[in-house]
C-alpha positions in Angstrom: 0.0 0.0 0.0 1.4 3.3 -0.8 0.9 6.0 1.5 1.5 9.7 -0.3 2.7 12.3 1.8 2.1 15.8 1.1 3.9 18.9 2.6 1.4 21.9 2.9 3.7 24.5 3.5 1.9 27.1 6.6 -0.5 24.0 7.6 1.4 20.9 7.8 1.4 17.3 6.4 -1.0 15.6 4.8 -1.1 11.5 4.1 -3.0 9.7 2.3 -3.7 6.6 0.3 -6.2 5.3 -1.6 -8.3 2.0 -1.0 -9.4 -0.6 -3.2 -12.8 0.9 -4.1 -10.9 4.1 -5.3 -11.7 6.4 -1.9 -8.9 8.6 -0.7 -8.6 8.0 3.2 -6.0 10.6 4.9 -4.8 12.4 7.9 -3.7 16.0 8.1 -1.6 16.6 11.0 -1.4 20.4 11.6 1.7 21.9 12.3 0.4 22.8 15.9 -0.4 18.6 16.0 -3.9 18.8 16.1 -4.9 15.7 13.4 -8.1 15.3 11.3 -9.0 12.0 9.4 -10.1 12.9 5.5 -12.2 10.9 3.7 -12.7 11.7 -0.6 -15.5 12.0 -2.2 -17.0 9.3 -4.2 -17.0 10.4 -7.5 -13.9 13.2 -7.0 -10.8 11.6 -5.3 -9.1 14.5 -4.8 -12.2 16.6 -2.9 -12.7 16.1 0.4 -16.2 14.9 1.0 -15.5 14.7 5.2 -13.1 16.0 8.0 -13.0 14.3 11.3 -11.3 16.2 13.7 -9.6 14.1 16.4 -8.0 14.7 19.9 -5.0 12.8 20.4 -7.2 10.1 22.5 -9.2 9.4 19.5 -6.4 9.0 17.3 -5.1 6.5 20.0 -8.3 4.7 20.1 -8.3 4.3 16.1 -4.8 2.9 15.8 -5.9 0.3 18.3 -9.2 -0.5 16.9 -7.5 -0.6 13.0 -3.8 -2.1 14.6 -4.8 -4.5 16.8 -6.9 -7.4 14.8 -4.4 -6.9 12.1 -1.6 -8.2 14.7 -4.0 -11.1 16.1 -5.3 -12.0 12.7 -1.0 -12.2 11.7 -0.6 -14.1 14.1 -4.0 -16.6 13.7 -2.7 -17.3 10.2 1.0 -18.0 11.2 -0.4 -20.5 13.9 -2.7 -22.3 12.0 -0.6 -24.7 11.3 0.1 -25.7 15.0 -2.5 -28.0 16.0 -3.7 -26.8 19.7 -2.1 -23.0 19.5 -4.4 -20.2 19.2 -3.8 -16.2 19.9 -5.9 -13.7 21.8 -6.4 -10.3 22.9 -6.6 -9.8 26.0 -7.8 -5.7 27.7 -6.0 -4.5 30.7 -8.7 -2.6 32.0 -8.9 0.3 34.4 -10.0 -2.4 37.5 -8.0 -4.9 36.4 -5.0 -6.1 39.2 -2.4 -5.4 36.8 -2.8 -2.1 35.7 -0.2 -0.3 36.6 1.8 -3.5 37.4 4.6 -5.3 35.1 4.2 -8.3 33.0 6.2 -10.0 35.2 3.8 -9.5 38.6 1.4 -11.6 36.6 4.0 -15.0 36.5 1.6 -15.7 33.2 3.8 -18.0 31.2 4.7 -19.8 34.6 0.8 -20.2 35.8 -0.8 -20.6 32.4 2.2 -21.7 29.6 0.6 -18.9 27.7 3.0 -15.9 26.6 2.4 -12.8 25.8 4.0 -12.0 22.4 2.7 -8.2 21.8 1.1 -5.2 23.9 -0.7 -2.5 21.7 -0.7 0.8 23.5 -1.7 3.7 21.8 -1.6 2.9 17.9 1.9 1.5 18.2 2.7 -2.2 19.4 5.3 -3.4 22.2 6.6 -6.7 20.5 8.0 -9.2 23.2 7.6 -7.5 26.3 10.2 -7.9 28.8 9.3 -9.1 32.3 9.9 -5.1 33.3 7.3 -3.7 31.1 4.4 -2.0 33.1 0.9 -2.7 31.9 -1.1 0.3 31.9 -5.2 0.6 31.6 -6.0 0.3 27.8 -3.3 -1.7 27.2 -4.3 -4.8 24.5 -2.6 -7.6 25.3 -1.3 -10.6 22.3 -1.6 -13.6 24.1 -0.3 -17.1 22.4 -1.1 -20.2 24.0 -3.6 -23.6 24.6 -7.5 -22.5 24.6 -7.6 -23.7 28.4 -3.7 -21.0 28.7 -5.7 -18.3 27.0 -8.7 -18.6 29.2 -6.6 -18.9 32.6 -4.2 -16.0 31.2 -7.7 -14.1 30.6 -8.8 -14.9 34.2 -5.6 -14.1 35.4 -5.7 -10.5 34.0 -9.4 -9.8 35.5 -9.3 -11.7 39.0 -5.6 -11.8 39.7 
């Protein structure tokens, strides 16, 4: 996928790329960083049928909601092969036990043989977490493991 990046001089930088069905979809960061999603118009690619601005929360919340599955579903297709493997997400929520605790508090591949293999945080993904990392609330968790590892891991992460 090619992503085109515009300079606007006096506003800031625009990306963009187009989708299979011929829509433009873009962001325009402003030089101040305030963002706003862009989507074409049907029939004119290069009008702008809609402008979402977006507070840097939102923009968090899409990159997870567009980064995330892509990850699991990766990772679904490379373990297909493996007979009894699967991969999860798993939220680390604001009441959760682990929020604001490491990876390592949790002991998960000890107690459930299940590893996490990715955290998304904010748009961007932690691959291989160290024991050290600290989980944080909104925090999406890539768990690999057995169906019965994935759903101790997942009770693990509510109920401590």
């Amino acid at each position: 996928m090619d992503v085109e990046v515009t300079r606007l001089p006096g506003v800031g930088i625009k990306q963009e790329f187009t989708t299979a069905t011929g829509r433009r979809l873009g962001v325009l960061t402003y030089r101040d960083g305030h963002r706003e999603l862009l989507v074409s118009d049907v029939h004119d690619p290069d009008a702008c049928s809609a402008t979402v601005p977006m507070t840097e929360p939102e923009c968090v919340a899409l990159g997870t909601l567009l980064g995330a599955p892509n990850l699991v579903a990766q990772l679904r297709a490379e373990h297909a092969e493996v007979p009894g493997v699967g991969t999860t997400q798993l939220p680390i929520t604001s009441g959760s036990p682990y929020a604001g605790r490491t990876l390592g508090d949790t002991a998960m591949r000890t107690r459930t043989g299940a590893s996490v293999v990715a955290v998304v945080r904010g748009g961007s993904v932690h691959a291989s977490p160290r024991p050290d990392f600290r989980f944080a609330p909104g925090d999406l968790l890539v768990v690999v493991g057995t169906p019965d590892g994935l759903r101790h891991a997942a009770e693990i992460l509510e109920q401590g």
